[in-house]
C-alpha positions as CSV (number, residue, x, y, z in Angstrom):
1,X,177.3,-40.3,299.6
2,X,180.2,-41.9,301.1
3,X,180.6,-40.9,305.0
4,X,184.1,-40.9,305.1
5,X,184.4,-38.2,302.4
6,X,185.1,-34.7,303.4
7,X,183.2,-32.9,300.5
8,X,179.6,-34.2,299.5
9,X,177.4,-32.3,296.1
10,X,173.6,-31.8,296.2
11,X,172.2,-30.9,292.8
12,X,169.1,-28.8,292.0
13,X,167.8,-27.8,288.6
14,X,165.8,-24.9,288.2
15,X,163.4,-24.6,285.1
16,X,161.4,-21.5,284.5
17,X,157.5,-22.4,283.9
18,X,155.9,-19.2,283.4
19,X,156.1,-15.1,284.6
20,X,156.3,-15.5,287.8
21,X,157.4,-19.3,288.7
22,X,159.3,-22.2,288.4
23,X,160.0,-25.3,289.5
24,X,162.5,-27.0,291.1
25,X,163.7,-30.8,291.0
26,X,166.8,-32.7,291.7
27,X,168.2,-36.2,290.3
28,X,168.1,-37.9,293.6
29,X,164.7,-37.1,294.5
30,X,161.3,-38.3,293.1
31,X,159.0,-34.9,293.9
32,X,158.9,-31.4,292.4
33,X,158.7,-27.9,294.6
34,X,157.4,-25.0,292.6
35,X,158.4,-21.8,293.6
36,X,156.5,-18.2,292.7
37,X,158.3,-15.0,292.9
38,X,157.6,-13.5,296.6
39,X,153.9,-12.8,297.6
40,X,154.6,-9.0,298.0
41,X,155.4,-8.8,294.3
42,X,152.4,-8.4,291.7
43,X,151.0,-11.2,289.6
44,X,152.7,-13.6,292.5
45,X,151.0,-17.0,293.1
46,X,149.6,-16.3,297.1
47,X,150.3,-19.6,299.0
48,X,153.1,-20.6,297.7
49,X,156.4,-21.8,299.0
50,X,158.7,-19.0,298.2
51,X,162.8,-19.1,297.7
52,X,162.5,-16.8,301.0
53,X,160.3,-19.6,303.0
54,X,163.2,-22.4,301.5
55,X,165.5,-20.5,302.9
56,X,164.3,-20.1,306.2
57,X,163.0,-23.7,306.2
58,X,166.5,-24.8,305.3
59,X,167.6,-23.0,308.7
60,X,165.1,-24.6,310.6
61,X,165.5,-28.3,309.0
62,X,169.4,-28.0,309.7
63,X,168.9,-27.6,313.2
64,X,166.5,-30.3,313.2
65,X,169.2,-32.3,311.6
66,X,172.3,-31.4,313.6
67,X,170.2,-31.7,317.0
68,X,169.0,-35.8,316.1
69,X,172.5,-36.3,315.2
70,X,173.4,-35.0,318.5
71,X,170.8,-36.5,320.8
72,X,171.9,-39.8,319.2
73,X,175.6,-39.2,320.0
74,X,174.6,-37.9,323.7
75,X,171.9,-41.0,323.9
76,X,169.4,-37.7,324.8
77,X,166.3,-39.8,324.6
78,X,163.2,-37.0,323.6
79,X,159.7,-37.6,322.7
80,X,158.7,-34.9,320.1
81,X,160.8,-32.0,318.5
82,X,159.1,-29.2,316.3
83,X,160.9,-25.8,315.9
84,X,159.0,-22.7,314.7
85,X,161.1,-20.2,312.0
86,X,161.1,-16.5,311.6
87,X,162.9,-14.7,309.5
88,X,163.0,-11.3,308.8
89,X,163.8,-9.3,305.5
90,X,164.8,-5.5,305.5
91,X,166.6,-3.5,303.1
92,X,170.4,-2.8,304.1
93,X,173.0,-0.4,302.2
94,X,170.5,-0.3,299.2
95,X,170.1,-4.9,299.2
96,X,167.0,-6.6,300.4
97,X,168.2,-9.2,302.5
98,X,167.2,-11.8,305.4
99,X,169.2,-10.3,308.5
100,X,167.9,-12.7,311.0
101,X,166.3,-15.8,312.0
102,X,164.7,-17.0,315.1
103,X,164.5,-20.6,315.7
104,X,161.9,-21.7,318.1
105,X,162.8,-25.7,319.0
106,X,160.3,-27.0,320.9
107,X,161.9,-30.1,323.1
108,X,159.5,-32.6,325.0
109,X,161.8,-35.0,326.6
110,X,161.0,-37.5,329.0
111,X,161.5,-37.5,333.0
112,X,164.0,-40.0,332.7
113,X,166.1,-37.2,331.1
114,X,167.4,-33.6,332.6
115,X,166.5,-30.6,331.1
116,X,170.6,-29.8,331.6
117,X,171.0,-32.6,329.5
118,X,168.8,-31.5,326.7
119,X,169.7,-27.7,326.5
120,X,172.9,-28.4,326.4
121,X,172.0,-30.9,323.0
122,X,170.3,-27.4,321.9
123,X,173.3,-25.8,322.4
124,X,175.7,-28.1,320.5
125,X,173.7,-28.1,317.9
126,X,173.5,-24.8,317.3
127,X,177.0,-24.8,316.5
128,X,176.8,-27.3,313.9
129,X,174.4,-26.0,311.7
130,X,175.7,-26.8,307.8
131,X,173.3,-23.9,305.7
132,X,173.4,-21.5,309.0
133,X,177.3,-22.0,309.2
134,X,177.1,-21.0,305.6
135,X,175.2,-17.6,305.9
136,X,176.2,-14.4,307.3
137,X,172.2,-13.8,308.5
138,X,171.9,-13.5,312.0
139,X,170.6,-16.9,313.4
140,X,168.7,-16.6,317.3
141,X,167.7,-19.5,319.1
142,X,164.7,-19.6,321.5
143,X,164.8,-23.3,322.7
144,X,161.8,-24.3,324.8
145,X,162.0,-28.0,326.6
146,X,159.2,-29.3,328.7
147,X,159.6,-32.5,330.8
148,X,156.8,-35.0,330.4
């Protein structure tokens, strides 16, 4: 990827293994993610990573991404971030569809650091969410910092 390029291309290749799952891959990455058909559908594989728990985890991973990116360009110094994902799927005008996702960061940043400081972080990151930005489902964030 070259950083001063305005467009960038991430391939995936789908191939189906059986009735109910495939697996995914991608030229630029060694490992393999297979993927069942939803867990509320019959003959599903339970404990699986769904396309509907990629998509929320893509959410939740961009946030994670846009808010290190931040903190480094704010010099936010924190010692642990986790963030929690909900999403929640419902039928609308006859379509089953994810209409929202609540993002839970969890923010432990030291004393030498204000909690202004890292909300704010939060915030600005929020607005630079690449997959989110690219979505019409409803993204709500619950941050939660604690000052150690």
């Amino acid at each position: 990827m070259n950083p001063t390029n305005d467009q960038y291309y991430y391939g995936v290749n789908l191939i189906w293994n059986s009735e109910t799952r495939g697996t995914l891959s991608s030229p630029r990455i060694p490992s393999k993610i297979e993927v069942p058909i939803p867990p509320e559908f019959p003959r599903t594989i339970k404990e699986r990573w769904t396309p509907e728990h990629l998509f929320i985890a893509a959410i939740s991973s961009s946030l994670m991404s846009a808010f290190l990116l931040v903190a480094d360009t704010s010099k936010l110094k924190f010692i642990s971030f986790e963030s929690n994902a909900i999403g929640k799927i419902e039928k609308v005008d006859g379509r089953v569809v994810v209409t929202e996702i609540i993002l839970k960061p969890k923010l432990t940043i030291p004393s030498t650091q204000t909690e202004t400081k890292a909300r704010r972080a939060v915030k600005i990151s929020e607005k630079a969410l690449v997959i989110a930005n690219s979505v019409k489902t409803k993204i709500i964030l619950e941050p939660f910092i604690t000052v150690q």
